[in-house]
C-alpha positions in Angstrom: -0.8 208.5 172.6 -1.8 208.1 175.8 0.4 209.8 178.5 0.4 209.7 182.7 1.1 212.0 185.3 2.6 210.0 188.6 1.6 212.8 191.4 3.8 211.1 193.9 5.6 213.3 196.9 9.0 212.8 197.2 11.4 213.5 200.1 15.3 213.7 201.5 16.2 210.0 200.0 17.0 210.2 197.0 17.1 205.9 196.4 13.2 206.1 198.1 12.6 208.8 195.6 14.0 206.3 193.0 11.6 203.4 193.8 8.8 205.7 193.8 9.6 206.3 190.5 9.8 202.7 189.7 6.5 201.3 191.2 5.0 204.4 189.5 6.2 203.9 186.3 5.4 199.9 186.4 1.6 200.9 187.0 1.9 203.4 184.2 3.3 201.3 181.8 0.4 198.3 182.9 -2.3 200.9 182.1 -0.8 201.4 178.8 1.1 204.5 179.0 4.3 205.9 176.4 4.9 208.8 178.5 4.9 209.2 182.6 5.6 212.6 183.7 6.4 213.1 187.1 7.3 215.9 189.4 9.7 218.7 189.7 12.1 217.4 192.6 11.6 213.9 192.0 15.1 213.4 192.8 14.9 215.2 196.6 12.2 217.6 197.6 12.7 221.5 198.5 13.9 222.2 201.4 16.7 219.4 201.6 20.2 220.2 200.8 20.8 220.5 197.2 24.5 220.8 196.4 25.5 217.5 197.5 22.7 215.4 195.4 23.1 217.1 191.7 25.3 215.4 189.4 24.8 214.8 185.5 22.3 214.0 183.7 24.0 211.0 182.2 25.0 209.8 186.3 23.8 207.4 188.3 20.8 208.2 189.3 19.1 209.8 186.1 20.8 206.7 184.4 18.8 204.6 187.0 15.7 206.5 185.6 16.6 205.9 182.1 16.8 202.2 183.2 13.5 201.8 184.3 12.2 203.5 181.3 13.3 201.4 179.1 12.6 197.9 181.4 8.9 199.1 181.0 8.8 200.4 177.4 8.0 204.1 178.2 10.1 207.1 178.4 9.8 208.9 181.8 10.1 212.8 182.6 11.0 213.8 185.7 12.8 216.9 188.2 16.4 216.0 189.1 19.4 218.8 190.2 22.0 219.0 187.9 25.6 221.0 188.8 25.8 224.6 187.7 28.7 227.6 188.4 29.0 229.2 191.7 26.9 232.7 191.9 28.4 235.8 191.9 28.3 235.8 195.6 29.8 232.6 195.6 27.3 230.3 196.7 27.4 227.3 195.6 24.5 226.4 193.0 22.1 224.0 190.8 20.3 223.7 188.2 16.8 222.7 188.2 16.4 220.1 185.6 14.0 217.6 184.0 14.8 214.6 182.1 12.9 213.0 179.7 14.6 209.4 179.0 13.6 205.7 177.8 12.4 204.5 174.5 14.9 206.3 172.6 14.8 209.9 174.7 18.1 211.3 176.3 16.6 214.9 177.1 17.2 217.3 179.4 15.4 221.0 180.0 16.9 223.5 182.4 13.8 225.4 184.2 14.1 229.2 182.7 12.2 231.1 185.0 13.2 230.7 188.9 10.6 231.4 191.3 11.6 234.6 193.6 7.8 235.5 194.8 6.1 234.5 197.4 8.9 235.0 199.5 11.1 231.9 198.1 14.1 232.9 196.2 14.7 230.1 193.9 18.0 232.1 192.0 19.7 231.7 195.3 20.5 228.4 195.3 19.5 227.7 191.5 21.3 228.3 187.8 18.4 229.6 185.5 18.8 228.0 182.0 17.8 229.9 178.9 17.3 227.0 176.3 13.2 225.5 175.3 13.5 222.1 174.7 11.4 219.4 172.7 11.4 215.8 171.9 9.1 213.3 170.2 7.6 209.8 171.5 5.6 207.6 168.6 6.6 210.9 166.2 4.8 213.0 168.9 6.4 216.2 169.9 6.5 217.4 173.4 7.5 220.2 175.1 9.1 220.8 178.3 8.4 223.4 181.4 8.9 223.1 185.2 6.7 224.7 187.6 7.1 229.2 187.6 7.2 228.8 183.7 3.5 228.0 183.7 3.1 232.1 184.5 5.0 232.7 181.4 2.8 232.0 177.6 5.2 232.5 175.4 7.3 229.3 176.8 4.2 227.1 176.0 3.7 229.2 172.6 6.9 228.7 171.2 6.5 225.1 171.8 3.3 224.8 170.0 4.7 227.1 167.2 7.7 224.2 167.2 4.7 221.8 166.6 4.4 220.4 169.8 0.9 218.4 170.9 1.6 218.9 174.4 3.8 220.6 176.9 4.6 218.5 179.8 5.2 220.7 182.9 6.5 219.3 186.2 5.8 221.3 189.4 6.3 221.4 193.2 4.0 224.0 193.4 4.0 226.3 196.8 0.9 226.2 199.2 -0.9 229.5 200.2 -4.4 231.1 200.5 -5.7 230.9 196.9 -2.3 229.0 195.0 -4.7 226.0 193.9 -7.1 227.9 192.5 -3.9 229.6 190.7 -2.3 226.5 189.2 -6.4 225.5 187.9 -6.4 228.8 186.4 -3.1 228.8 184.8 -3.1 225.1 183.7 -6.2 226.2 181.4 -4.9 229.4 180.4 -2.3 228.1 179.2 -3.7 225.1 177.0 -6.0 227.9 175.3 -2.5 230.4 175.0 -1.1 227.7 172.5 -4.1 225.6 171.8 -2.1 222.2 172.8 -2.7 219.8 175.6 -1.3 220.4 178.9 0.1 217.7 181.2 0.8 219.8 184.7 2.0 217.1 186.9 3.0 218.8 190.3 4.0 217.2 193.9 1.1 215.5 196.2 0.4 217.6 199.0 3.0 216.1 201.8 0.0 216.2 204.8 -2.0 214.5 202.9 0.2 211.5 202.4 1.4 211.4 205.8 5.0 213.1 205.0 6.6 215.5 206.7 7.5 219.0 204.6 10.6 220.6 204.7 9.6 224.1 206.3 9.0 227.8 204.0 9.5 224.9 201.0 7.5 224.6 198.1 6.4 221.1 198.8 3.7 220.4 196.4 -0.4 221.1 196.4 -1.4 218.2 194.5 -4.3 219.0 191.7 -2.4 217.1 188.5 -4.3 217.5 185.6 -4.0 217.1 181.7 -6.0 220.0 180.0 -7.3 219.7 176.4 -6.6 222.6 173.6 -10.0 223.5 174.2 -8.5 224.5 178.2 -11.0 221.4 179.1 -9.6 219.4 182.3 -10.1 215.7 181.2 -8.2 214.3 184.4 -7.2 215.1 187.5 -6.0 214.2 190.7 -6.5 214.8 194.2 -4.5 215.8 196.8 -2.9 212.6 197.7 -0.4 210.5 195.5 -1.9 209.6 192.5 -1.9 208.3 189.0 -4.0 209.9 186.2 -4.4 208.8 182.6 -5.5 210.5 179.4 -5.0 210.0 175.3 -3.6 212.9 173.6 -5.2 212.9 170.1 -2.7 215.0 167.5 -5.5 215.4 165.3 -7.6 216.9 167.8 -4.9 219.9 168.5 -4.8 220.3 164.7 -8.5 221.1 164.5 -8.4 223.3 167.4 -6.2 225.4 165.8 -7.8 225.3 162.6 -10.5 226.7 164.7 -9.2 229.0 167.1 -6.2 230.2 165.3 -4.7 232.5 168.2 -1.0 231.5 167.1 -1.7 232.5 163.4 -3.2 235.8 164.7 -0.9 237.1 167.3 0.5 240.1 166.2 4.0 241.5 167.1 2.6 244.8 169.2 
């Protein structure tokens, strides 16, 4: 099946955000695509106001996704702001969500683990959800994650023990002396945790596209990749917006876990 990762950098307008996410998807779909994953924040980058953009994920504008989906013949994954309950200190809150919709798909994952390091404090402002969520394209199964969860294995585990060939993770990852090199690392690590593919589709870096970043956001780094079982990168994007391709074999995740049967082993310690 093969699957694309739209590395595309969003910003405040959440209708611009919208046609970015339809152009993408129409090249995705011409280069043969059933999946396009894009970004966490697709809906409205960090550092805008939240509150006043998250609604459903059956409103208009994650319906508006789900229509373009389906007018190209793919189902799309992508970082929208869904309403959550006040915090305990009354602040008003989101949750960070992705939606995977089209071609049969009405899915939604709430990100579990909220970034508070590197001096961002993501629970703030955001609802943590505590549900894993997979859903299957061509009677593939795919797994959900968003961003911080890639510094968690058991998320990606528990997909692949749930017999998912990929997990699809959607990031705005923060910049920073060394946080490339991190996201590499953990992409790979990773793909060789649960011996699936990885599709770690993460926001373009906003000077390199000529936008204008929210400030002490995390805006995005760029670096999209798709990383075999093997923790192989067999695509990967630049810096700048960006459209990578690759065919996720089922057969090929079954062998390396034949192989390299880390899930089998793992022992309860």
């Amino acid at each position: 099946m093969r699957i694309a990762a739209a590395q595309i950098v969003t910003g405040p307008d959440t209708h611009e955000n919208l046609r970015q996410v339809e152009r993408w998807t129409e090249l995705a779909a011409a280069e043969g695509a059933r999946v396009v994953v894009f970004p966490e924040a697709t809906q409205r980058a960090f550092g805008h106001p939240l509150t006043p953009i998250a609604e459903p994920t059956h409103g208009p504008w994650a319906s508006a996704v789900k229509e373009i989906a389906e007018l190209n013949g793919v189902t799309v994954v992508a970082g929208m702001f869904t309403p959550a309950s006040p915090s305990e200190a009354g602040r008003d809150r989101v949750t960070n969500t992705l939606i995977a919709v089209g071609g049969g798909v009405h899915s939604s994952y709430d990100k579990v683990h909220l970034y508070d390091a590197f001096g961002f404090k993501e629970s703030k402002t955001v609802q943590a959800g505590d549900e894993i969520v997979q859903f299957e394209v061509d009677g593939v199964k795919l797994g959900l994650a968003t961003c911080y969860d890639i510094r968690f294995p058991n998320l990606f585990t528990a997909h692949a023990r749930a017999g998912a060939v990929a997990t699809l993770l959607s990031a705005s990852w923060g910049a920073g002396p060394g946080k490339v090199g991190q996201w590499e690392l953990l992409a790979r690590a990773r793909a060789l945790d649960s011996t699936q593919y990885i599709v770690a589709c993460g926001q373009g870096l906003p000077s390199a596209s000529g936008v204008e970043a929210a400030a002490k956001a995390p805006t995005g780094v760029g670096h999209s990749m798709v990383v075999a079982p093997s923790g192989k990168v067999i695509a990967q994007a630049g810096e700048s917006p960006q459209l990578i391709t690759a065919d996720l074999d089922p057969d090929t995740v079954e062998r390396t876990q034949r192989l390299i049967p880390v899930l089998a082993n793992a022992r309860e310690l």
